[in-house]
N, C-alpha and C positions, 0 to 999 in steps of 0.2 A: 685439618680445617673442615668444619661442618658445611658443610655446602645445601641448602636448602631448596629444592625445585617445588615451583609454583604450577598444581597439577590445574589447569581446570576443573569447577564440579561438578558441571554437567558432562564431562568426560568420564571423571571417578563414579559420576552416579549411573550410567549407561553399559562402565564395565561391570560392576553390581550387578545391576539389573539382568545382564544380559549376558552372564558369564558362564561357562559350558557347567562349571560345578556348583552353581545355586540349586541347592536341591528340595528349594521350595518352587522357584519356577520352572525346572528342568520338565521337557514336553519327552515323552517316553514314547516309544514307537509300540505300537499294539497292533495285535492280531486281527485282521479282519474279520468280524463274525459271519460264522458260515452255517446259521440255523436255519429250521425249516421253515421259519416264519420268509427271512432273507430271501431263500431261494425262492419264496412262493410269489414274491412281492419283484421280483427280478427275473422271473421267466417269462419265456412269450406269451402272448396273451393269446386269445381265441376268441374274436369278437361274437361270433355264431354263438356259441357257446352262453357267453355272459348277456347277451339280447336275451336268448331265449329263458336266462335264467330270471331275467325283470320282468317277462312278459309270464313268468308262471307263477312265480311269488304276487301279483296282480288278480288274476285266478285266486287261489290258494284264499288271497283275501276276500274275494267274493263269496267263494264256497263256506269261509269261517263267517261270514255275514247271514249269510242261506241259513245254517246250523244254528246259529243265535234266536236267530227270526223263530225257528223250525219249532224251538223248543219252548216259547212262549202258549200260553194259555190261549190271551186273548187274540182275535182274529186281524188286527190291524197294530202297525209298529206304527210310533211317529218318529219323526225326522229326529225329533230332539235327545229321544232312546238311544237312535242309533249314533250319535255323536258322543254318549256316555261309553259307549263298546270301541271305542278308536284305539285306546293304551292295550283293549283285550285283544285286539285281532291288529296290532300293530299299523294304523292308516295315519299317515304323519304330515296327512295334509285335511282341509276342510274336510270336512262331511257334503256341506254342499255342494262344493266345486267338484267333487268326486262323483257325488250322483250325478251332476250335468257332463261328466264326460262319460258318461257308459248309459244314456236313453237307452239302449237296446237291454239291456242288464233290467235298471229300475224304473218301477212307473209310479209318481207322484201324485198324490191327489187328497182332496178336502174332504175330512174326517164328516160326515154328515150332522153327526151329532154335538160332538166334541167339538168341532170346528178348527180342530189341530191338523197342522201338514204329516200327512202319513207319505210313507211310501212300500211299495212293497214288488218283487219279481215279475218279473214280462211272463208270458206264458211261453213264449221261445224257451226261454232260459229256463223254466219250468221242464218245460219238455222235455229239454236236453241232462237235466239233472233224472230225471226217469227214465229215461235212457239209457242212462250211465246203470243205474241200479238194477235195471231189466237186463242188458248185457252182463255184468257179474254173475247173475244170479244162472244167466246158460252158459257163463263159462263157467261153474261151482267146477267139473271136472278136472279144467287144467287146473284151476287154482289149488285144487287136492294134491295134483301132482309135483307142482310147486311149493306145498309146503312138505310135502314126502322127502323129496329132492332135499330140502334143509337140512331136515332131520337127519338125512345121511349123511351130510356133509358134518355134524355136529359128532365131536370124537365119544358123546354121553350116547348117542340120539333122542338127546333131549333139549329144548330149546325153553325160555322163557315168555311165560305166554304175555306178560307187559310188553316185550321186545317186539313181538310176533303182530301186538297191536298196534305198534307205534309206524310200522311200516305196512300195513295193514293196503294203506292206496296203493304203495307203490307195487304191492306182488297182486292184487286185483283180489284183496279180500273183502267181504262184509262186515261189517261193523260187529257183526252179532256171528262171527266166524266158529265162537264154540258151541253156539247150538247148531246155525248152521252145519258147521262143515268137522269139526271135532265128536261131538257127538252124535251128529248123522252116520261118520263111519267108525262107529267101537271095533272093528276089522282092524281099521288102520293105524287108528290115534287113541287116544287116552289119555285123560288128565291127571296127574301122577302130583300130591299135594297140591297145594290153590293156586299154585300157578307156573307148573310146569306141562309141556305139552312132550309126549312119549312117544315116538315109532313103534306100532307094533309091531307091523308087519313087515320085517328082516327078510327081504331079497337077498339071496346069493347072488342074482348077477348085479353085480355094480351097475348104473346108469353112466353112458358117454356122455363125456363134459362138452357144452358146447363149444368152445374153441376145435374140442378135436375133429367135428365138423368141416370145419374152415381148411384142417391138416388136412383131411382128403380129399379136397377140392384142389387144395395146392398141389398136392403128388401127386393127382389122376386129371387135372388139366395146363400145368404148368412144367411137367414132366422133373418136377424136382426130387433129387433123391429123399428114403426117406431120413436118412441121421440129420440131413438138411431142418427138416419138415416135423420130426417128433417128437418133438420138447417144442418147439418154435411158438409164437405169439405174433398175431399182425401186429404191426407196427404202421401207424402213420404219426408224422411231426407235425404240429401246428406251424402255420406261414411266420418265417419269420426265428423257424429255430437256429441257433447256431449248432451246428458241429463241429466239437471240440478236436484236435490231435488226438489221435487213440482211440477216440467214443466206438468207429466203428467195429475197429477189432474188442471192444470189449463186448459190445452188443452182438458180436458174432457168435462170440464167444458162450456169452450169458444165453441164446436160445437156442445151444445145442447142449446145457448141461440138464441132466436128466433129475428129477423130479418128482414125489407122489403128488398123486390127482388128488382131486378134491374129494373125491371118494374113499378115498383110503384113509380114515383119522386115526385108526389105532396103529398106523406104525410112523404117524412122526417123529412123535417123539423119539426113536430110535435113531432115526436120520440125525436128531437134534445134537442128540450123544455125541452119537461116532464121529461128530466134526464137520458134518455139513450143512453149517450156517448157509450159504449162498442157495443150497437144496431147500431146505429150510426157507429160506427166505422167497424161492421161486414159487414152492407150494401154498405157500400166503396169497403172490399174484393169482394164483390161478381160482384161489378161495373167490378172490376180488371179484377176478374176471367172472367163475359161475355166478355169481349171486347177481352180482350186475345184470348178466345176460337174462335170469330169472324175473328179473323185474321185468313192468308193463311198458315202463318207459326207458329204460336199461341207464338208470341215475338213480339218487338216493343222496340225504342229507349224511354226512360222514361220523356226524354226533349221530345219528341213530345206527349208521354203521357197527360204530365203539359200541352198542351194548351186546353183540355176537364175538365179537374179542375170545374172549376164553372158553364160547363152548365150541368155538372155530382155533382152538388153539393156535391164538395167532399173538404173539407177545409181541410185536414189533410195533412202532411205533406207525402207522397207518399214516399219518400225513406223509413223513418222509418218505416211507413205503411210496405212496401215490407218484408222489416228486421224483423217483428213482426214475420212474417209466412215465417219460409226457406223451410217449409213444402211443402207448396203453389207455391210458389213463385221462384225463383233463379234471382240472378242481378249478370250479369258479366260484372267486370271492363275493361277488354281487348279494345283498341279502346279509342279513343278520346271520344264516350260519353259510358252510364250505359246502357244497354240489359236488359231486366225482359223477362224471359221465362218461361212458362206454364209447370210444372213438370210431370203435371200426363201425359200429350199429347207426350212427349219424352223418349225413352228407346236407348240405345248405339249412343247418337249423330241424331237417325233418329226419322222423324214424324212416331206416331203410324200409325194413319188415315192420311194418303195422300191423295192428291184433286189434279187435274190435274194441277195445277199454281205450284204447289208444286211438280211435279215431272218433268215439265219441267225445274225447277230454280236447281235440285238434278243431274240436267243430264248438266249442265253450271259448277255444282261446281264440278263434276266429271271431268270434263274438263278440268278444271281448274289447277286442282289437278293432272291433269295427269304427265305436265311439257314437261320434257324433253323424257321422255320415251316411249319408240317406234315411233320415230318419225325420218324419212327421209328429210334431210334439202339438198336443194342442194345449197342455197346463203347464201356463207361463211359472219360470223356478225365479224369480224375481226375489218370493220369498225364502231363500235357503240361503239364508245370511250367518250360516252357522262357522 
């Protein structure tokens, strides 16, 4: 006897729907992604750090304004000019409201003739741009030394002189660096095709890296051994880091394996060979660490970092690299590109060790900073309704 049962359909339609072997709805379990983007976006942050990074990208736009202004013919900019250069120097707010927060920066005033709103540099801010270019020009020596310093560190001793410009501020060079300072010393340097910059002058004695500095302060006031102390790298963690199970023995671990300096290019590769990736990979940090430490400001955009890549024989992927060691290291997002700043050289936002390039750029972002305050304006900005 046929016996027929009467299913409900919103029961048969809910098994359907919801049945462990529908393999149109079936939700699959996936792997958490653990890329560099992920980790950069999930680590502790460092407020000091990312402040300081809006307050110099700020800067950065005044000075690309300065430079615009600088290279016009006629003697007076108006207002309206500089609202057409907004997309070139990146300013993503008015022109006018921008000039009325920085009176100490611009001073506005009625074109005589033309009867157009110009605006143009305070003499402060004058000053202190001359300044800037007068200190470079008496440190041309360190900055010789600084670029020597590369050159060695480069496994050719050859560097890219596009590359060499593009970081130009941050090692305290001149703009005009290959008359100045490349062809001022044909002793030292040399322009090798149009645009390769050449060591000539091959020292025997390697130069000490500055971390290993840091090593003899630590063995000769901290009384710590040296297997302790000889490979080692300061370490400080941004507020706020976790430590994981293990981190510590690993990091114990990682700053007592040994290492080539940055000085030595021609035998990495050998390291690379014979299996010592993690060697390998340390001699990278230390690449980092020199060059950083060689900068004015011991930070660097990390897109202009990657154009030293391969004459710094360094294949490794340089973000993740960063991300290995927050110890070391900080990369703040703030800004259209990634900042790496040198940890142990900064305390509250300021350079430990200041160098004169670096206190006159501290007395521009003081400036800067000032704004509105205490300042005497007699030419009403009514009109900068841009």
């Amino acid at each position: 006897m046929l016996v027929l049962l009467r299913i409900p359909f919103a029961f048969l339609n809910e098994s359907i729907s919801f049945g462990h072997f529908n393999c149109y709805i079936q939700k699959r379990w996936k792997k958490p992604v653990n890329s560099a983007q992920t980790r950069l976006e999930n680590r502790a942050r460092d407020l000091q750090f990312d402040k300081l990074v809006r307050q110099i990208k700020k800067l950065k736009l005044i000075l690309r304004l300065h430079e615009l202004m600088s290279q016009r013919r006629a003697s007076h900019t108006s207002v309206q000019l500089v609202s057409r250069w907004s997309n070139v120097v990146g300013l993503n707010v008015g022109v006018g409201s921008f000039i009325q927060k920085h009176p100490r920066i611009f001073e506005v005033y009625t074109h005589p003739v033309k009867r157009n709103l110009c605006c143009r540099y305070s003499q402060e801010m004058l000053g202190l741009i001359a300044e800037e270019a007068m200190v470079i020009r008496e440190s041309e020596m360190v900055a010789v030394q600084r670029l020597k310093k590369l050159l060695m560190m480069s496994r050719t001793g050859r560097l890219n002189a596009h590359a060499l410009w593009l970081v130009r501020t941050e090692f305290g060079l001149p703009d005009n660096f290959r008359a100045s300072i490349i062809n001022k010393y044909p002793e030292t340097f040399r322009l090798v095709l149009p645009d390769t910059v050449e060591l000539v002058d091959q020292d025997d004695s390697l130069p000490a890296a500055e971390v290993e500095k840091w090593r003899e302060s630590e063995y000769k006031e901290k009384w710590l051994s040296e297997y302790e102390t000889r490979y080692a790298f300061p370490i400080q963690f941004p507020t706020g880091f976790k430590i994981e199970k293990g981190y510590r023995e690993k990091l114990k671990t990682w700053q007592r394996l040994p290492y080539l300096k940055p000085y030595n290019p021609s035998e990495a590769n050998c390291i690379r060979t014979s299996g010592g990736i993690e060697r390998f990979e340390k001699r990278a940090v230390g690449i980092l660490h020199e060059f950083l430490s060689l900068t004015v400001e011991n930070m660097v955009d990390i897109e202009r970092l990657s154009h030293f890549r391969r004459d710094f024989n360094m294949t490794a992927n340089l973000r993740e690299l960063l991300l290995k060691h927050p110890g070391i290291f900080y990369i703040s997002t703030k800004g259209k590109s990634l900042t790496v700043f040198l940890r142990e050289k900064y305390a509250k936002g300021c350079l430990l060790e200041p160098n004169p390039v670096y206190l006159v750029r501290r007395k521009m972002l003081d400036l800067v900073l000032l704004q509105c305050r205490f300042t005497n304006r007699e030419q009403p900005l009514e009109e900068l309704n841009l």
